[in-house]
N, C-alpha and C positions, 0 to 999 in steps of 0.2 A: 504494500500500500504506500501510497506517497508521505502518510503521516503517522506519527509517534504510535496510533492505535491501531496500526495494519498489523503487526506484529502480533498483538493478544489479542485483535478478532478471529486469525487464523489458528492461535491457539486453542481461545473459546468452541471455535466448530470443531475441533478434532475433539475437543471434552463433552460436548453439544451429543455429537451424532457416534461416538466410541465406545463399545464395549464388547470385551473379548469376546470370539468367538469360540466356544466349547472345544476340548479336544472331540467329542462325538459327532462335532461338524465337522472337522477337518477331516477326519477319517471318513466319514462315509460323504465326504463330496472329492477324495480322493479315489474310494474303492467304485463309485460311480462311474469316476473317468478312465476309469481303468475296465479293457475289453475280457469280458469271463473268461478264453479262453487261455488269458495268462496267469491264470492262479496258477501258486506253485505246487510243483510234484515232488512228492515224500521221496520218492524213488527214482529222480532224476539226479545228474549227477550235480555235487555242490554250486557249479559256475553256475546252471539254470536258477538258481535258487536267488541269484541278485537281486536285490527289490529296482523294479523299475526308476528314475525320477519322476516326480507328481508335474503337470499339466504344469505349464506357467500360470495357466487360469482355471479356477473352477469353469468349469462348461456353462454357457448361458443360461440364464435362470427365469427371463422376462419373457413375454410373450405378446404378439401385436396388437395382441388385446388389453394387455397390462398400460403399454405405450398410450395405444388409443386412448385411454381413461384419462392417464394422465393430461396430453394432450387438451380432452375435450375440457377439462377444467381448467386449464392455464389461464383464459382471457377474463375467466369471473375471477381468480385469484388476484392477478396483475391489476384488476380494475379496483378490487376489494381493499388493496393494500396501498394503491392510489389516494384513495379516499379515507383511509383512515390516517396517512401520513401526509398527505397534500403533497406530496414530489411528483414536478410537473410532468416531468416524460420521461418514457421507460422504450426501451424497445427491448425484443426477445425473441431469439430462435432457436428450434432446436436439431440436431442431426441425429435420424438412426438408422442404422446399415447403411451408411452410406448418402442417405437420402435427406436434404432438407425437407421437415414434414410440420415445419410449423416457423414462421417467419413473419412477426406484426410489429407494430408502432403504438405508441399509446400517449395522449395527450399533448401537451407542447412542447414546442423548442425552446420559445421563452415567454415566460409569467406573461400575460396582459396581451399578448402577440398573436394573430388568429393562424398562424404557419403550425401545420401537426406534424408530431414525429410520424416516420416511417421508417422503414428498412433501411434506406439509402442515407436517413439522419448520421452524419458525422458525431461520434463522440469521444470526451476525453478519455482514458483506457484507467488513466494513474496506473496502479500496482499491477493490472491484466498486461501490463507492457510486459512482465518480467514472461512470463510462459512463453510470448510471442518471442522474446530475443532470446529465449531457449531452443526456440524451434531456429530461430538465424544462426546461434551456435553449432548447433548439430552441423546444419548443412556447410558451415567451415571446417569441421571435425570431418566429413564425410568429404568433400575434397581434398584433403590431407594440406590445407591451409596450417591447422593448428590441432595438437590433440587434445584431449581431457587432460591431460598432467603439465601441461605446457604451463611453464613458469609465470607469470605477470610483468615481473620485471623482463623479463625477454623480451619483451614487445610495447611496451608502453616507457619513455621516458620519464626519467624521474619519480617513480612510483617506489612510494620507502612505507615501510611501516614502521613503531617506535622501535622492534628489536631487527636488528639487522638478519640472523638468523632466518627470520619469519618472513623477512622482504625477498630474502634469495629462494626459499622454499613453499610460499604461497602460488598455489596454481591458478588458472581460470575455473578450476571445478571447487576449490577452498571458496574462491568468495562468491562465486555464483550458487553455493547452498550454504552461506552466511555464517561459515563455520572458523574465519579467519581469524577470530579471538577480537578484531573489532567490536566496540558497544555497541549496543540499541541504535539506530539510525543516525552513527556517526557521520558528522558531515551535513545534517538538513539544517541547523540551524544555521550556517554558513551562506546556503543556499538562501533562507529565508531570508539574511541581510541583505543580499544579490549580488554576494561573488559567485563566479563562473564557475565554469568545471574545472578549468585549468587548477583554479585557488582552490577550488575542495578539494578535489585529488592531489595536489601537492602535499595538502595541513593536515592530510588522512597521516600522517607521522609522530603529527602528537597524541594523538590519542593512546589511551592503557589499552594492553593487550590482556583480554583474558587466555587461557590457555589454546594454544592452536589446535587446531580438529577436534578439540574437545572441549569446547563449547558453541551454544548456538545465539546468534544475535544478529534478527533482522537486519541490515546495510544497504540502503540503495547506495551508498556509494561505494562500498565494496562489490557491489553487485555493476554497476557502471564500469568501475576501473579495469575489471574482469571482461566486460563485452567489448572496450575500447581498445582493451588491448589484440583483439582478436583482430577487430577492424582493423588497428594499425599494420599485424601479420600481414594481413589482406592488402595492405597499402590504398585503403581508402578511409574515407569518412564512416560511422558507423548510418549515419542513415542512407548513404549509398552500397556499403553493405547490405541494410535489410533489404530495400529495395529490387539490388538486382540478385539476392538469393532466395528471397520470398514473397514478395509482394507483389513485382512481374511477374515473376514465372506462376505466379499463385491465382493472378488475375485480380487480387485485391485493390484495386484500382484507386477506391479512395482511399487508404489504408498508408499511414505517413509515420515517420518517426521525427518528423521537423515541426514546431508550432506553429509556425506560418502557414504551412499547408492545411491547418489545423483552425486557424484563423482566418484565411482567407476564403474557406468553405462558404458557398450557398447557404447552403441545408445541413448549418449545423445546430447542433442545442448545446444554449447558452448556459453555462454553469450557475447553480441557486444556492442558495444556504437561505437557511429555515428564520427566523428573525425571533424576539424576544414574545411577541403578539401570535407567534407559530405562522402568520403568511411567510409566502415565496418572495424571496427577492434575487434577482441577477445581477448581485452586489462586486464580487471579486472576478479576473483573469488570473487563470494560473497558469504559466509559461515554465512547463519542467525540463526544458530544452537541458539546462545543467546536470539533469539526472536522466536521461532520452530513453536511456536501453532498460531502464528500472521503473519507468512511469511515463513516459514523455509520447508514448504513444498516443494514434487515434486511430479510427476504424470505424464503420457500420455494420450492424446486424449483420447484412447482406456481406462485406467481406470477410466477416469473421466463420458466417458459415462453411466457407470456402478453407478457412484454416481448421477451424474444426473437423470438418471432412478428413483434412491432410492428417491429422491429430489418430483420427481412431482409425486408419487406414494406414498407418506403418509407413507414410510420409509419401502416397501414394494419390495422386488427387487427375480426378479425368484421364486415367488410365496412364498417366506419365508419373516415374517416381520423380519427386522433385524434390524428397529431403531422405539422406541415407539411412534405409531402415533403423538397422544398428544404433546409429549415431543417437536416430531420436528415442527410440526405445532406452537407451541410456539415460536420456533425458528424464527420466519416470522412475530410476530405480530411489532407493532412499538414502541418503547421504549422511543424516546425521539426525540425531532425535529432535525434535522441535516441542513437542510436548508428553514430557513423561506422564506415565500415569498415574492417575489420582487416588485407585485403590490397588488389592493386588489381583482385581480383574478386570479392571482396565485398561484401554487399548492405549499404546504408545502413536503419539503422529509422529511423524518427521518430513521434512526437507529435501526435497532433491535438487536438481538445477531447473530454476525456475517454476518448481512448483509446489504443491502441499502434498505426499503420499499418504496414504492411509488406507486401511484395510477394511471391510466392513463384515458385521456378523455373519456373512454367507464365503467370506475369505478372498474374495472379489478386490481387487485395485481400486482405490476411489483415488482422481485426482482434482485436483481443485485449485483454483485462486482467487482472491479480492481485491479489489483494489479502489479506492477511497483517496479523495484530495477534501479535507476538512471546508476547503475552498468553495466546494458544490459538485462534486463529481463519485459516481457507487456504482462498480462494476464486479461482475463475480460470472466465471468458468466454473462449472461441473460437468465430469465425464464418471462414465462407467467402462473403461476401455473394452474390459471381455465382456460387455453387451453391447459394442459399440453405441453406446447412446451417452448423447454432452446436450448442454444447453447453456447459453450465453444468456447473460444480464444485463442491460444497458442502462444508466440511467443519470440525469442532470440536476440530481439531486446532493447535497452532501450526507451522508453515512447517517444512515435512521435505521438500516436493516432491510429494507425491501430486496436489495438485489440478494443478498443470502437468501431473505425467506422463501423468495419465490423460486429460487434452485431448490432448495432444502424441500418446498414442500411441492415439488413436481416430481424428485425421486421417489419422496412419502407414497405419495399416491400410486406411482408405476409397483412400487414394491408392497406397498401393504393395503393399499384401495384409498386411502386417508392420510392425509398428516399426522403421525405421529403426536405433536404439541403444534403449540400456536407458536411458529416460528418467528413473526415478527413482533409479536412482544418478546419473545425470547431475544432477538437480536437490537430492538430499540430498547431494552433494560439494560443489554450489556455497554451500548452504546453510551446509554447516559450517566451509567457508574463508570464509564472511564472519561468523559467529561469531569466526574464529580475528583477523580483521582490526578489528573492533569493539573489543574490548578492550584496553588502554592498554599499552605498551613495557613500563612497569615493573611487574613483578612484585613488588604493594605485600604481597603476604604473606611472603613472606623478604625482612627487612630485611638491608642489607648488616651484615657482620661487624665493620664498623668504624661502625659507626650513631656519630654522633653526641649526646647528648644535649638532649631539649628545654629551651625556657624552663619557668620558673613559669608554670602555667595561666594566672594574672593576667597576662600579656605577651599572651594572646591571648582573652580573654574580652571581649565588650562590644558592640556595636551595629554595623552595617556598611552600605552601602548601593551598588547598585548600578540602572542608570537602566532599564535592562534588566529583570533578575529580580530588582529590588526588594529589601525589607528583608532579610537575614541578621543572625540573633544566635549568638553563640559561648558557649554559657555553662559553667559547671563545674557536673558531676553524676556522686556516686559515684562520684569521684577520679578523671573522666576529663573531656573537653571533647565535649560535644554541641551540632552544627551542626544548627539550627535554618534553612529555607528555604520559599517557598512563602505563599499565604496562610494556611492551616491550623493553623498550617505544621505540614511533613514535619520531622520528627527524624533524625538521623543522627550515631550516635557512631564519634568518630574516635577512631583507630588510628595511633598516633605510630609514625614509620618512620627518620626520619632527622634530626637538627636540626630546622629548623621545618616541616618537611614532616611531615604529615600522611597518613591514606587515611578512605573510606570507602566501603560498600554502593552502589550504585543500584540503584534500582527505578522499576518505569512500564516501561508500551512501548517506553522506549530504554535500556535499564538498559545497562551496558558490564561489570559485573563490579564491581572495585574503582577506583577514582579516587583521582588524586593531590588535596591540600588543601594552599600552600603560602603562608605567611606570610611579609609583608615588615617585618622588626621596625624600629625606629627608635629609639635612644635606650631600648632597652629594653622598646620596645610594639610591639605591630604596628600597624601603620598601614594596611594592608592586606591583604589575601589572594586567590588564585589559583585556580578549581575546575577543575581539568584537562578534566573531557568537558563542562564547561560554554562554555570557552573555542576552541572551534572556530573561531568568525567573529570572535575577538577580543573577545568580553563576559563573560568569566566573570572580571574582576574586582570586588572587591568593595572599599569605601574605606570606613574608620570614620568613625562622623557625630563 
């Protein structure tokens, strides 16, 4: 996902919809796929007696009647959850065997605007980018461009991480399943001030490393630095990369890794966030151009079916292969735990490249991904490979849950006739407890009663620097002090709270509400200062030059 909460919403579905499947299952969905005439003989000699390997897949278990059901309820679903969330437009298709057999539009492109989505609606992808620039990896891996173990540093300049060790040994398949010991979404706050890629991929050095391959931590910039480097192998750009390994030859016509392309669309839908009164508003642009191969996508219904196809078809679309079997079936396998389980029968998720693995009660492959720009953008892929059946989410809303619930409860239905639970209160609950977890202990708009007084502005005005995010200036304006960040830079006046403590706004795709700003005076001056939601991994100090 493009924001701090993609991480534990993909957590949350794997805790959501996971629980072991019995050894009683696996055995008799083994001995099923297995032909009676190879049971073993007492009295054959020991070599016959080899137990076969089990199927890659349980044998399909859905039936076109199962599909059909599903199907036939999607548009009252889609409409139902429309209406109970107000997010303006959705689009949704789905592929089975091969076939698109369900492809609609629903409601608008933007609030107050009489234009209706359709198939051919342009929209943002955020996190759904990542599965797409898995499927563009493969088919570099599959031209013997670059393999799965291929270093990062080989191919992309200047790419360091804090332990020199971990920058010569980190491969393109380490950060493309978020297991490089980078934190949580190292790198977005950077973005959100509006350095480039260049400046986040360089600063990805400061950051703590937890243990290499053995842990796991969301990265769209470790995940970027990984695809860029591929591209650079390839000696092009990465969005001429995707272009001319999938998106021609795919036929995905409107289908871009550029924002421009993205923006200069006809027929697109306009991103919304929900407002304090709960109407739609088409308030923010979000330009992920800095993070491209990890969210920066866009796409229609219509060409995504066309990936989807490639997807459950072993990279084989209108009878040309167009992404190297192998390569992409790689793509699927699981790489590293993503979410351990919660009891001791509970299902483990994990991570692969570019996407969510998981297994479900019948032992079946579930693959999956979300994707969310806090900004106004909620997308979500579900397949079922060994039943060939996926279904795509589209939607120009910011993250309420719909585009989960409505995958979640169109598999419900194919497999058990019903939704299991009410997926979209389940997923607009989780939604708003991680709003509630995002913003900071103190309640910087009621200062305490006993607030202390600040210094003279002049104690805190003047030049700052930090190695991380760079220049900060303090200066006075209209009798108050505005923090200056960013290259641009972004302005932000602060709100004196307590003695030298400080607050102010954020904004961007990781905005947290209010922040604390807190000054270390000396002899009268400060000498330094502290940004609260900057300081996560320990960098949001700032030291005067």
């Amino acid at each position: 996902m493009g924001g701090a909460k993609g991480v534990r919403l993909n957590r949350a579905r794997h805790a959501a919809t996971g629980t072991a499947a019995s050894l009683a299952v696996i055995i008799a969905l083994t001995s099923a796929a297995a032909p009676a005439d190879r049971s073993p003989d007492p009295a054959a000699p020991p070599a016959s007696r080899t137990p076969e390997a089990p199927p890659p897949q349980p044998p399909p278990q859905l039936t076109q009647a199962d599909v059909d059901r599903a199907v036939a309820r999607l548009d009252s679903t889609v409409e139902t959850m429309r209406k109970r969330t107000g997010v303006p437009g959705v689009a949704v298709g789905v592929v089975y065997k091969d076939r698109v057999i369900h492809l609609k539009g629903f409601g608008e492109r933007k609030v107050g605007e009489p234009e209706a989505v359709g198939p051919d609606t342009v929209f943002q992808l955020a996190s759904l980018s990542k599965p797409i620039a898995s499927t563009v990896i493969a088919g570099a891996v599959g031209d013997k461009t670059v393999d799965w173990n291929t270093t990062v540093a080989e191919h992309l300049p200047g790419f360091a991480l804090k332990d020199p060790w971990v920058t010569r040994h980190a491969t393109i398949t380490d950060l493309l399943s978020h297991r490089s010991g980078l934190p949580d979404h190292a790198g977005d706050l950077l973005e959100d001030l509006g350095y480039d890629q260049n400046y986040v991929l360089s600063h990805l050095r400061y950051e703590p490393l937890a243990p290499f391959r053995a842990s796991y931590a969301y990265t769209n910039f470790g995940f970027t630095a990984a695809a860029e480097a591929v591209a650079r192998a390839k000696g092009v750009s990465w969005e001429k990369l995707s272009e001319d390994t999938l998106y021609e030859p795919a036929g995905m016509e409107a289908t871009s890794s550029a924002f421009a392309d993205y923006e200069k669309a006809a027929n697109k839908a306009v991103t919304h966030v929900r407002t304090a009164d709960g109407s739609w508003q088409a308030k923010y642009v979000r330009d992920a151009d800095a993070q491209a191969p990890a969210g920066g996508a866009s796409s229609t219904a219509r060409d995504m079916m066309r990936w989807l196809r490639l997807q459950l078809a072993d990279g084989k679309l209108d009878g040309r292969q167009l992404v190297d079997a192998q390569s992409l079936e790689h793509t699927h396998l699981p790489e590293i735990p993503s979410q351990p389980p919660r009891a001791p029968a509970g299902r483990t998720g994990f991570y692969g490249i570019g996407w969510n693995v998981g297994y479900d009660d019948q032992g079946r492959l579930r693959l999956s991904h979300s994707g969310a720009f806090e900004l106004g953008a909620n997308t979500n892929v579900t397949m079922l490979p060994g039943e060939r059946l996926g279904i795509v989410v589209l939607t120009n809303g910011q993250p309420v849950g719909l585009a989960d619930a409505v995958a979640l409860d169109f598999f419900d239905t194919a497999e058990y006739g019903r939704p299991t639970i009410d997926w979209l209160s389940f997923f607009s609950g989780l939604y708003e407890q991680m709003d509630e977890q995002d913003g900071s202990r103190t309640n910087y708009a009621r200062p305490p009663a006993n607030a202390r007084p600040a210094r003279d502005d002049r104690a805190y005005t003047g030049t700052y620097d930090s190695p991380y995010y760079g220049k900060a200036v303090v200066t006075e304006d209209g009798g108050g002090l505005v923090l200056e960040l960013g290259p641009a830079p972004q302005k932000f006046r602060l709100t004196h709270y307590s003695g030298d403590t400080f607050s102010f706004r954020t904004k961007g795709e990781n905005a947290v509400g209010l922040t604390g700003v807190t000054f270390s005076p000396h002899e009268g001056t400060s000498r330094s200062f502290r940004v609260e939601y900057l300081d996560e991994n320990g960098l949001g100090t700032f030291t005067r030059r």
